[in-house]
FIDOPA-375679 format. One record per residue (C-alpha): residue number from 1; residue in three letters; x, y, z. Coordinates in steps of 0.2 Angstrom, whole numbers. Example, Ala and Ser with C-alpha at 12.3 -4.5 7.8 and 13.67 -1.06 7.14 Angstrom:
! residues 2
{site 1; Ala; {62; -22; 39}}
{site 2; Ser; {68; -5; 36}}
//
This chain:
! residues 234
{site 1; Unk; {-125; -368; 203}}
{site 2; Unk; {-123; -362; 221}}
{site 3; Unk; {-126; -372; 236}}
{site 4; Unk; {-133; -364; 252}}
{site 5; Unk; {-132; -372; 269}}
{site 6; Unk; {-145; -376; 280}}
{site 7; Unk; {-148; -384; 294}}
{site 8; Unk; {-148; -384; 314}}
{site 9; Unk; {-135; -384; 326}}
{site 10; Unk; {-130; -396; 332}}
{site 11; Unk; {-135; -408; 317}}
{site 12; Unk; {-131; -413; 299}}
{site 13; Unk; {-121; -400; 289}}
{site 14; Unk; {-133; -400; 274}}
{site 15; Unk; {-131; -389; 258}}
{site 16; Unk; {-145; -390; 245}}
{site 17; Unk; {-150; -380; 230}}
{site 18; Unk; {-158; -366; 230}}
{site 19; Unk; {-174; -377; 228}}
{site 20; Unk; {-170; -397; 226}}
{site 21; Unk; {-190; -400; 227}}
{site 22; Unk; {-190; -392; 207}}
{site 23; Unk; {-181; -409; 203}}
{site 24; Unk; {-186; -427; 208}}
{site 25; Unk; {-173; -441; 206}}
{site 26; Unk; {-182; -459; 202}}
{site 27; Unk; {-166; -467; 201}}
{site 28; Unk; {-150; -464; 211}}
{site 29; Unk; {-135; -475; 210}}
{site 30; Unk; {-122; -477; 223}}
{site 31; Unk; {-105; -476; 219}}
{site 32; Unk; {-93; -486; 228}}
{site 33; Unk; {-86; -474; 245}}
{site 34; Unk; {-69; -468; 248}}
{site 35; Unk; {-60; -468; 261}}
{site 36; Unk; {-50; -452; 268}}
{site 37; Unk; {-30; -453; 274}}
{site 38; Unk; {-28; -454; 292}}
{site 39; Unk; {-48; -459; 292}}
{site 40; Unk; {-43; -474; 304}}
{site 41; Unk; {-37; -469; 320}}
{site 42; Unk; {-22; -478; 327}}
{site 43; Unk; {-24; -492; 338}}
{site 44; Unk; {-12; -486; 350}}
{site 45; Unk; {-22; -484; 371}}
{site 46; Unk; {-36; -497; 364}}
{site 47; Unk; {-41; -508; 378}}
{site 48; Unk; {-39; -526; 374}}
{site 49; Unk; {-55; -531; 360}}
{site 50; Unk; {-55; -517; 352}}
{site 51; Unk; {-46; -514; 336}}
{site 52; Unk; {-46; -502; 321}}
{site 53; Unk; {-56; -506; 305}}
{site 54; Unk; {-46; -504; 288}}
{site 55; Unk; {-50; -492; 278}}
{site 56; Unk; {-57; -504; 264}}
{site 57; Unk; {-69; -510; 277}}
{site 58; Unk; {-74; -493; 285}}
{site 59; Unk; {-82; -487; 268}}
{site 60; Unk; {-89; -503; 262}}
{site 61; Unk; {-99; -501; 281}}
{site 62; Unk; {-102; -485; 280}}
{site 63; Unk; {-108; -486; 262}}
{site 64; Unk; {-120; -501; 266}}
{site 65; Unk; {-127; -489; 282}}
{site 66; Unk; {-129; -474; 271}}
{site 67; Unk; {-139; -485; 257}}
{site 68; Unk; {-149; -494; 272}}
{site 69; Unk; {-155; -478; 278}}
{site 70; Unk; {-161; -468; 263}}
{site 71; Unk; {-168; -484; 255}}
{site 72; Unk; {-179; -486; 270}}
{site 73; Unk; {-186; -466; 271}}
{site 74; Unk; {-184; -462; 251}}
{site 75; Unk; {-196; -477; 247}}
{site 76; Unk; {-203; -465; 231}}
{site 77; Unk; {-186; -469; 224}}
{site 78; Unk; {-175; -482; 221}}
{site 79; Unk; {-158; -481; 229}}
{site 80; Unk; {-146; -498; 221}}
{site 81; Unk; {-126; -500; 224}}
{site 82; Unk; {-120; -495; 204}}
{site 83; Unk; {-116; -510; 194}}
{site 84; Unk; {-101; -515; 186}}
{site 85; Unk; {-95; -503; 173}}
{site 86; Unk; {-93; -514; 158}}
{site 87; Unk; {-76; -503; 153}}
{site 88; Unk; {-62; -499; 163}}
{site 89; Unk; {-61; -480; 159}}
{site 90; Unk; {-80; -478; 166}}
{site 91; Unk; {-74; -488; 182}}
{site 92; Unk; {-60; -475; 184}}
{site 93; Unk; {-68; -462; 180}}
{site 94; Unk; {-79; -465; 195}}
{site 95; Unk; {-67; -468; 207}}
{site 96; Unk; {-58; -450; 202}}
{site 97; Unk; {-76; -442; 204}}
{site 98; Unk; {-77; -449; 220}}
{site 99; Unk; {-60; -442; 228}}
{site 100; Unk; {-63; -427; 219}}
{site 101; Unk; {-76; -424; 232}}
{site 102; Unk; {-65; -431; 244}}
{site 103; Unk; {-52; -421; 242}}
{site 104; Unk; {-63; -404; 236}}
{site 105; Unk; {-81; -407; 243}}
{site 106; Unk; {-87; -405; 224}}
{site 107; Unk; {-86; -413; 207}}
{site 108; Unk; {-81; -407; 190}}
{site 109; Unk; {-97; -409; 180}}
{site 110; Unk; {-88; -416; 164}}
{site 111; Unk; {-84; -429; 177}}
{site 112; Unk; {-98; -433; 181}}
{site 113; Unk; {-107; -434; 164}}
{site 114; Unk; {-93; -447; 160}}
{site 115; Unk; {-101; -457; 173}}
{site 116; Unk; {-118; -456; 172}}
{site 117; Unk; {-117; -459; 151}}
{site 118; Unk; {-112; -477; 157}}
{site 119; Unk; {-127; -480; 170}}
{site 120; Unk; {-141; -475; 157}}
{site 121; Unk; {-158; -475; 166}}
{site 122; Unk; {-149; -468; 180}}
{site 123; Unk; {-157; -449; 187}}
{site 124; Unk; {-143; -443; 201}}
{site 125; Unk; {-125; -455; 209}}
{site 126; Unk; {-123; -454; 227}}
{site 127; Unk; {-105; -451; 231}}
{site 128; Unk; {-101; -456; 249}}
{site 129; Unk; {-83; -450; 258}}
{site 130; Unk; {-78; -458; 276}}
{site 131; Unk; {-70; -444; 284}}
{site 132; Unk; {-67; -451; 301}}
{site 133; Unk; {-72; -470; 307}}
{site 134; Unk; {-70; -482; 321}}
{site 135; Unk; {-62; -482; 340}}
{site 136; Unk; {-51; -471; 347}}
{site 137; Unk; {-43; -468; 363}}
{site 138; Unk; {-39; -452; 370}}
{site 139; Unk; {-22; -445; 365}}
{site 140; Unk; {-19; -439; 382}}
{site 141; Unk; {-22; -454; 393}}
{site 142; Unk; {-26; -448; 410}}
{site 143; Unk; {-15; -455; 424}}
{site 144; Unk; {-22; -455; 442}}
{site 145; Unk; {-10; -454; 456}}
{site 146; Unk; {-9; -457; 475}}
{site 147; Unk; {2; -456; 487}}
{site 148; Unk; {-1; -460; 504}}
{site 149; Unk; {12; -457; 521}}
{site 150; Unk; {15; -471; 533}}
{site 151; Unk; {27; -476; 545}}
{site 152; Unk; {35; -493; 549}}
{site 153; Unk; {44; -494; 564}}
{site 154; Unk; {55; -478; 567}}
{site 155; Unk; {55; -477; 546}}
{site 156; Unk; {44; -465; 537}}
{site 157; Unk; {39; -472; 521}}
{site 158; Unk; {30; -462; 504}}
{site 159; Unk; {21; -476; 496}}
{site 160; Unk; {14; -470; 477}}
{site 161; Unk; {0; -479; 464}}
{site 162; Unk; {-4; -473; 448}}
{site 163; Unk; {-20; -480; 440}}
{site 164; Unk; {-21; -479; 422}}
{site 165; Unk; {-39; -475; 414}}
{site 166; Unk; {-41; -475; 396}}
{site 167; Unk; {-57; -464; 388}}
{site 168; Unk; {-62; -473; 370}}
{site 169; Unk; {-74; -465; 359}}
{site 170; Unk; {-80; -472; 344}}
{site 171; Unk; {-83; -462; 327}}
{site 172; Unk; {-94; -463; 313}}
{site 173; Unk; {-90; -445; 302}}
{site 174; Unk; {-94; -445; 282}}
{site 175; Unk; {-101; -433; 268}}
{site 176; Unk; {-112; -438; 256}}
{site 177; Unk; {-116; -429; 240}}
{site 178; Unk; {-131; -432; 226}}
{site 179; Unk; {-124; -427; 208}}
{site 180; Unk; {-136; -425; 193}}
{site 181; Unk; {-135; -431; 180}}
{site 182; Unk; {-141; -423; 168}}
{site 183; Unk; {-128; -410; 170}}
{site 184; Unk; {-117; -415; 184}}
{site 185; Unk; {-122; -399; 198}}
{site 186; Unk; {-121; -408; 214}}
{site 187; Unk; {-141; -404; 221}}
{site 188; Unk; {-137; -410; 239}}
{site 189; Unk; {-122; -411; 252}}
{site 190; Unk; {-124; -417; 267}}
{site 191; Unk; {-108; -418; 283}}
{site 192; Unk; {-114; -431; 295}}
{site 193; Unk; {-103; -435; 311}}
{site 194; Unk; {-107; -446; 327}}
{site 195; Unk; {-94; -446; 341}}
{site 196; Unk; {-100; -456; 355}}
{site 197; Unk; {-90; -459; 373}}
{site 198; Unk; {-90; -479; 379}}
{site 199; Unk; {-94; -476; 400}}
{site 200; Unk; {-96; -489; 414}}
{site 201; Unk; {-116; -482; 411}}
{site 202; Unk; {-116; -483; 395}}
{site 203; Unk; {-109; -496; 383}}
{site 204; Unk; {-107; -492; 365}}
{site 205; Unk; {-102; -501; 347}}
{site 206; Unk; {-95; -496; 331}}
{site 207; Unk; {-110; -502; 325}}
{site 208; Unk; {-125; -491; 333}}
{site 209; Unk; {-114; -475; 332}}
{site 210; Unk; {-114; -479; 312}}
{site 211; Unk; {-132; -483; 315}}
{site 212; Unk; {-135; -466; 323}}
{site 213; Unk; {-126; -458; 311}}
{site 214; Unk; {-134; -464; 294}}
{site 215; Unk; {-153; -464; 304}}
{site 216; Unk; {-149; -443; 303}}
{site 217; Unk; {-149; -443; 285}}
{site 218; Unk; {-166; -446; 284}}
{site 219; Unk; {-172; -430; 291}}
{site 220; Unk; {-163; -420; 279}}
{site 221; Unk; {-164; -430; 263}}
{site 222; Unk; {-177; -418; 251}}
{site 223; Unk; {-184; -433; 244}}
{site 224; Unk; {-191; -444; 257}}
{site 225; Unk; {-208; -450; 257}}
{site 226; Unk; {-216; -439; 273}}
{site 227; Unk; {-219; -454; 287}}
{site 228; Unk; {-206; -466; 281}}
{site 229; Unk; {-193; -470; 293}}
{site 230; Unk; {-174; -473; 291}}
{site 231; Unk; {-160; -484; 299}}
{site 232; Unk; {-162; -484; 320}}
{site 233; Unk; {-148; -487; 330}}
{site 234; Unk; {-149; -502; 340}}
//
């Protein structure tokens, strides 16, 4: 089944079926995330404090941010971390599906079905990959320099200074995608992604730009209860 994008500029890239309202989840299960190569930037420029988070605890962030979020706005449905698969093909099996839609943006729907037979009870499983996450300095660290002309004596003399200013930005980029399954067609797919520059005016965390991030899924998640209200950043 095709997708179609939606969506304004600007925000969320969101690609639904043709009409997600014709099906109504009452149970989603979140599989654990992944986490993309080269998803961390590198520490190199971070001003003292600041350090990258591993990759192990950027998705298990991400995915507590993501479940926070659409818990609080889908109230109609309940939204729960997957439980343990009681055999180890099951548990692999969802770790494939989930970087299959790492890798592809999409799922084999064979895949798919092999993991929803072992959550019985279980309508859709939300897949959730970390694209991008945590501090970052500019690449190009931009070097301010001055040179000033002075005379001691008879001796002219060039004196230089260089000042060194370091940019840091802090990121909070993931997709997530609903899966049926019924018959594995993925129904919604959403590209969320937060960038967000620290300033002497403004001072920012890791933390409420992956707020911001997951609070923007709420406005484009089909089945949330009108007048319920997601995650806020801080």
């Amino acid at each position: 089944m095709a997708l179609f994008l939606w969506g304004c500029g600007g925000g969320p890239e969101v690609r639904v079926t043709a009409d997600p309202l014709e099906w109504v989840p009452g149970r989603i299960a979140i599989l654990p995330a992944v986490t993309a190569a080269g998803a961390i930037p590198p520490a190199t420029g971070l001003p003292v404090g600041l350090a990258p988070s591993d990759p192990a605890a950027a998705a298990a962030a991400v995915l507590a941010a993501v479940r926070g979020a659409l818990a609080g706005c889908a109230t109609l449905v309940a939204i729960e971390a997957a439980p343990a698969f009681s055999s180890t093909a099951a548990g692999e099996a969802a770790v494939r599906l989930a970087t299959q839609y790492l890798d592809q943006r999409d799922v084999d729907p064979r895949a798919a079905l092999g993991v929803a037979a072992a959550l019985p009870g279980t309508d859709a499983l939300l897949l959730t990959a970390v694209v991008r996450y945590g501090p970052e300095a500019d690449v190009d660290v931009a070097r301010q320099a001055q040179a000033v002309n002075t005379k001691v004596g008879t001796t002219d003399l060039g004196i230089s200074s260089a000042a060194t200013h370091v940019s840091v930005w802090f990121n909070a980029q993931f997709r997530c995608a609903l899966v049926r399954c019924r018959d594995g067609v993925v129904v919604w797919d959403v590209g969320e992604r937060q960038r967000v520059k620290r300033s002497i005016l403004r001072d920012v965390t890791q933390e409420q730009v992956l707020a911001m991030a997951a609070a923007e899924l709420c406005g484009v998640f089909p089945w949330a209860q009108e007048g319920a209200g997601g995650a806020s950043a801080p």
